[in-house]
C-alpha positions in Angstrom: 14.8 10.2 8.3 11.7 8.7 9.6 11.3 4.7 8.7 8.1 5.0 7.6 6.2 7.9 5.8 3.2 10.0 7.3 0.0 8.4 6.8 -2.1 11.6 5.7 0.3 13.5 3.8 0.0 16.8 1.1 -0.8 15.6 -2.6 2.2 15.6 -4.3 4.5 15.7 -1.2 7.9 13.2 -1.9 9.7 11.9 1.0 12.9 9.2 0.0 12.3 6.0 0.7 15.0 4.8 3.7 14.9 1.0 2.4 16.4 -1.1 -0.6 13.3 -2.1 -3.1 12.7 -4.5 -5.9 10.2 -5.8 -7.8 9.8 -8.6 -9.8 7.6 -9.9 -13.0 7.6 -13.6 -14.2 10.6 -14.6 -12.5 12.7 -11.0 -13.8 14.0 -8.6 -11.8 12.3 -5.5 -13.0 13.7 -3.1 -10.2 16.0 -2.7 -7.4 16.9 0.3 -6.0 17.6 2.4 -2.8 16.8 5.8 -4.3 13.1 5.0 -5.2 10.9 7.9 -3.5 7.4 8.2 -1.9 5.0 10.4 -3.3 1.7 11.2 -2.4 -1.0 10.8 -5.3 -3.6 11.4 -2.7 -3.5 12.2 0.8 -4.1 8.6 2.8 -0.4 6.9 1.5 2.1 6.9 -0.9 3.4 5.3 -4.3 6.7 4.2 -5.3 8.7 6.3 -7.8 11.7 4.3 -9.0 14.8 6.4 -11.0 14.5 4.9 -14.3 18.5 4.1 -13.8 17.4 1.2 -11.5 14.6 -0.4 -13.5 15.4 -2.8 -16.4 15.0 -0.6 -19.3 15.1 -3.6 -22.0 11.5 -4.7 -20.1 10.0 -1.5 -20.8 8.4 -1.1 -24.3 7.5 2.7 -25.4 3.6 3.3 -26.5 3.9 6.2 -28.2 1.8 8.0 -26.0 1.7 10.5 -23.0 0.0 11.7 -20.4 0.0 14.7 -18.1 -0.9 14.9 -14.8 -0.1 17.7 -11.7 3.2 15.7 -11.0 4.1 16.3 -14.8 4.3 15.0 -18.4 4.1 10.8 -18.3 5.6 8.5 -21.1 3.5 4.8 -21.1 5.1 2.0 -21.4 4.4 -1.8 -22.1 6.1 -3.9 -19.4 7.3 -7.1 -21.0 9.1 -10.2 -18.9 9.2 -13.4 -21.1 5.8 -14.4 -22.5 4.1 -12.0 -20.1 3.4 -8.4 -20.7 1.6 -5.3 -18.8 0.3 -2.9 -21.3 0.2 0.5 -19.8 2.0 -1.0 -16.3 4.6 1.7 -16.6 5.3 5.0 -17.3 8.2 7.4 -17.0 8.2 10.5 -15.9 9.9 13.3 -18.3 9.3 16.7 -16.8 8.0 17.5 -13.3 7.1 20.4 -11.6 8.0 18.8 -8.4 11.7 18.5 -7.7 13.8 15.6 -7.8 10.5 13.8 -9.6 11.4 13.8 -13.3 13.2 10.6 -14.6 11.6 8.6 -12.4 9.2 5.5 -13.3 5.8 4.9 -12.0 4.7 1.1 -11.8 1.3 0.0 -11.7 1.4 -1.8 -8.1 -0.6 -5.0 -9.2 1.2 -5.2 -12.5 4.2 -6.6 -10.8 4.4 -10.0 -9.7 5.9 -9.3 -5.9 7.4 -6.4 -4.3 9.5 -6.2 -1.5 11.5 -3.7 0.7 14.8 -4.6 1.4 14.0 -8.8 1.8 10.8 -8.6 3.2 7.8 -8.7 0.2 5.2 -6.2 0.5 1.7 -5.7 -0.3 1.4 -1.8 -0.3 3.7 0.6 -0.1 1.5 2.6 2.7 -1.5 2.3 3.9 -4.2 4.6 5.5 -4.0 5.2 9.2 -5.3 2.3 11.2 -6.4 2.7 14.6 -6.1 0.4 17.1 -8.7 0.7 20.1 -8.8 -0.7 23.6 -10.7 -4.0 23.6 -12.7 -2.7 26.8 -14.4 0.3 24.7 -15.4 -2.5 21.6 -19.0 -3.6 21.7 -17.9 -7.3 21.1 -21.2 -8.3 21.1 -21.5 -7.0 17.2 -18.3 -9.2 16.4 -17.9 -13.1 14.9 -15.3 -14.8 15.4 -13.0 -15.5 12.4 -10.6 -18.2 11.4 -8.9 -15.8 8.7 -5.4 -15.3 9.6 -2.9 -12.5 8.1 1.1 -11.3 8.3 2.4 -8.3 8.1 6.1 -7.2 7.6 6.4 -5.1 10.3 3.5 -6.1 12.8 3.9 -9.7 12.5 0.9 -12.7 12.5 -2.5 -11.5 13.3 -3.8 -13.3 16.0 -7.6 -13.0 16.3 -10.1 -11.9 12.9 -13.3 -11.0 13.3 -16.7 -10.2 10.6 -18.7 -7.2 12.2 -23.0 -7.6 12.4 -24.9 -4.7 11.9 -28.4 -5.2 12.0 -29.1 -8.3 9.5 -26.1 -7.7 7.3 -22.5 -9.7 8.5 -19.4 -7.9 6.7 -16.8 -10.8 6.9 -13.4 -9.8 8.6 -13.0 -6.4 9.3 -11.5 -6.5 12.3 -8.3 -8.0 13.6 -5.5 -7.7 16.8 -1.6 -8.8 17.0 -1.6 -10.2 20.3 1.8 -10.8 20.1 3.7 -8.1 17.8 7.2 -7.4 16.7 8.9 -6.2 19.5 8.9 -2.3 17.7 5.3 -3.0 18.0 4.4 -3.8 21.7 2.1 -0.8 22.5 -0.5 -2.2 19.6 -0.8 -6.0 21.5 -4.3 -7.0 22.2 -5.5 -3.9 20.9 -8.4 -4.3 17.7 -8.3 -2.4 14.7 -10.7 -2.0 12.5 -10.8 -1.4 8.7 -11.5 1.8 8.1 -12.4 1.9 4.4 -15.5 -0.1 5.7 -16.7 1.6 9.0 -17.0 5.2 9.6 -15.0 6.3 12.2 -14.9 9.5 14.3 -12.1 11.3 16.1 -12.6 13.7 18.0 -16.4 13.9 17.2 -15.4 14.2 13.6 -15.9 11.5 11.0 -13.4 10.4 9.2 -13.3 10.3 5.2 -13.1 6.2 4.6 -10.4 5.7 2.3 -10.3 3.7 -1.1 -7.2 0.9 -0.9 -6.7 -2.5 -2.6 -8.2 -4.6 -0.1 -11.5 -4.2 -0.8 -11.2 -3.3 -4.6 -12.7 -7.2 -5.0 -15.0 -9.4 -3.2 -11.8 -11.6 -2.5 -10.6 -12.4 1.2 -8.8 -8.8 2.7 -4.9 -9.0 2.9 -2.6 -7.7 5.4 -4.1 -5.0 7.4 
């Protein structure tokens, strides 16, 4: 079993998830599992599907209401910790056509306070395919400096940012390097990487489709790349 999924993966493909996971809502412990499973809703990364045995059932409040979709018929449900509550934040899954997918629960990702595999937190639970380019081939002369600094779970503390100029128009922080990454990491040190669902990028003369993620759902700062 591979530690982490594919990043352009089938819709609808499920792969298990090799790590402990949890999630919390105003100070509750709405999950924690090590059977929850990755499922591909599109084809850039995953979601979490948690067996409803390992979420905290009293937190989950029916609506009276389904929904189908290609992975199968959904139940919604309020998700209530304390004063707070996430209408619509989850919903179980009843009948699949996809094995091994009914009875599991589908969060809404921002719904949740914090998520974390096994004790690191997490802010996604994939991400597109980010590629990392030699700094000898980037035209440097189209980047700003950036104070912005971010961390990652597996890739460690970013250690220069950068806004990109095209033209008249500066798009703040979209590229970054790990000069010094976790050790599993080496091979991406100095290297710059570049957000993707911002820049159009070709491979292989080919242009890649840009991806839709949360980091630039708002016009707040980016998190971890």
């Amino acid at each position: 079993m591979n530690d982490y999924p594919a990043a352009i993966t089938a819709v609808s493909h499920v792969e298990p998830v090799p790590r402990r996971i949890r999630a919390f809502l105003a100070g509750e412990k709405v999950l924690d599992t090590t059977g929850a499973l990755y499922v591909w809703e599109w084809p850039y990364y995953p979601h979490y599907y948690i067996p409803v045995a390992d979420v905290r059932r009293d937190l989950l409040i029916p609506e009276g209401h389904t929904q189908r979709s290609r992975r199968g018929t959904f139940q919604a449900h309020t998700l209530r910790a304390g004063r707070v509550q996430r209408p619509g934040a989850a919903r179980l899954l009843t009948d699949s056509p996809v094995p091994g997918l009914a009875g599991t629960v589908r969060f809404d990702w921002a719904a949740l306070d914090a998520w974390f595999e096994e004790d690191e937190q997490v802010f996604v639970p994939g991400l597109p395919t980010r590629y990392y380019i030699n700094p000898a081939e980037v035209s440097f002369g189209h980047l700003i400096p950036s104070s912005t600094v971010t961390s990652c779970p597996y890739k460690g503390t970013t250690s220069r940012y950068w806004s990109v100029r095209a033209g008249d128009t500066v798009q703040p922080d979209l590229a970054w390097a790990y000069d010094f990454p976790t050790r599993q990491l080496q091979p991406i040190a100095g290297l710059v990487a570049f957000y993707n669902e911002k820049v159009d990028l070709f491979l292989c003369g080919q242009r890649l489709e840009r991806p839709t993620t949360h980091f630039f759902a708002s016009a707040s700062s980016p998190d971890t790349p």
